[in-house]
C-alpha positions as CSV (number, residue, x, y, z in Angstrom):
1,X,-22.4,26.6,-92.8
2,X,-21.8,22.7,-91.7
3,X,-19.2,21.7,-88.9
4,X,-17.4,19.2,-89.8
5,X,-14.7,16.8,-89.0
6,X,-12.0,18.6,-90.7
7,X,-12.7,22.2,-89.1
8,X,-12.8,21.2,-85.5
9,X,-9.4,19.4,-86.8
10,X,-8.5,22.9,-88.1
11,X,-9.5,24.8,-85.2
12,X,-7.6,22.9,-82.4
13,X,-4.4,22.9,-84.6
14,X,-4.6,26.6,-84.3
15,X,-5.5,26.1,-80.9
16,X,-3.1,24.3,-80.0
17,X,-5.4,21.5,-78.6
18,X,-5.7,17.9,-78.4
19,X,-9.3,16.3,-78.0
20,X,-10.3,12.3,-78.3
21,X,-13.3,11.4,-80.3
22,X,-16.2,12.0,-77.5
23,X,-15.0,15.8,-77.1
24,X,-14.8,16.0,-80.8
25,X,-18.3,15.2,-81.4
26,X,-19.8,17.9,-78.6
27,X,-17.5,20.3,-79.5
28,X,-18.6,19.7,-83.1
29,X,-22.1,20.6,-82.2
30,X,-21.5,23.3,-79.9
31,X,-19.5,25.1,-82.7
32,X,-22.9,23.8,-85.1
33,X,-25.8,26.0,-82.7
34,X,-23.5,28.9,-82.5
35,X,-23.3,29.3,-85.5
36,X,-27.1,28.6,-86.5
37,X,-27.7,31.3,-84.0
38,X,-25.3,33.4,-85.9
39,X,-26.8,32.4,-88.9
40,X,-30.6,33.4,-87.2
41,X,-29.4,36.8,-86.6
42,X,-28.3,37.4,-90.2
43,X,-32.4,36.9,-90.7
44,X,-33.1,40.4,-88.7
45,X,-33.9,43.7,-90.7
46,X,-31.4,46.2,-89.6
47,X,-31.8,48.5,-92.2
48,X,-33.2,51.3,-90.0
49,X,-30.9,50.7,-86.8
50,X,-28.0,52.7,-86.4
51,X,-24.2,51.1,-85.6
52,X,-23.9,51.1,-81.5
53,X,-20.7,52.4,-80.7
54,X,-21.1,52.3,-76.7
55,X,-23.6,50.3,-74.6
56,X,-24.4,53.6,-72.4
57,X,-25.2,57.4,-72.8
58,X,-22.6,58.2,-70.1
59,X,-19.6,60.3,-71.1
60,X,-16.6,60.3,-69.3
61,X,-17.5,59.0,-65.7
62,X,-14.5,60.3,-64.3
63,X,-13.4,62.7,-62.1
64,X,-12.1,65.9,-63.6
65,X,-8.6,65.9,-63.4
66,X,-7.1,69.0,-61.6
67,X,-3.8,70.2,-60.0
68,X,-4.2,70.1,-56.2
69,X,-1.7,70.6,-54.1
70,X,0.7,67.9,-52.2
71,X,2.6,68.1,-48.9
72,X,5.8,69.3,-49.0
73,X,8.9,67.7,-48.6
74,X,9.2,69.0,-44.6
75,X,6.0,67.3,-44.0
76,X,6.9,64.1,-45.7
77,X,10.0,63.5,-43.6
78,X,8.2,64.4,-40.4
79,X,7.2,61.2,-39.3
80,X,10.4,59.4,-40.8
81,X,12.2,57.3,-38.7
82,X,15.3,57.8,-40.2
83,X,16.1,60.6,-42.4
84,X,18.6,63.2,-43.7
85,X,17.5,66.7,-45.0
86,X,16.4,65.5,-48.3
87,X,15.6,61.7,-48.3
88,X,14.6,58.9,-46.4
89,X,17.0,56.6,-44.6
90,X,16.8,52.8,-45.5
91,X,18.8,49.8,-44.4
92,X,21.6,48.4,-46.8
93,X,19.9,45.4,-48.6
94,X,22.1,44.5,-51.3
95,X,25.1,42.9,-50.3
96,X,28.3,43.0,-52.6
């Protein structure tokens, strides 16, 4: 496949971009070696090499998830400096 003019035109409308003439030209050969490269790995025999769905072995790295027990409401409020029965006590921020 050739770069040419008219695609790197292509691609920065889609882009949204705006290049001059000298970033034209190095994009234009940038965009030409990755795709020779692309091209160069189409060369490979992949027949016998099987689809890689994850780059590891490791399954599920995380912890297990279990129900363990929280601190009560009591013990929450304990070290409130301001609190009723049920809820912490805040200053009035929004005025009317």
């Amino acid at each position: 496949m050739e770069v040419n003019d008219a695609l790197v035109q292509q691609l920065a409308d889609l882009a949204r971009l705006e290049f001059n003439d000298q970033e034209k030209v190095e994009i234009r050969g940038e965009l030409q070696r990755m795709i020779t490269f692309v091209e160069k790995l189409n060369e490979l025999d992949t027949t016998n090499v099987k689809p890689l769905l994850h780059l590891t072995d490791d399954y599920n790295v995380f912890r297990e998830d279990r129900v363990i027990p929280g601190i009560t409401r009591e013990e929450a409020l304990q070290n409130a400096p301001s609190a009723t029965e049920e809820y912490f006590k805040v200053p009035k921020i929004i005025k009317k």
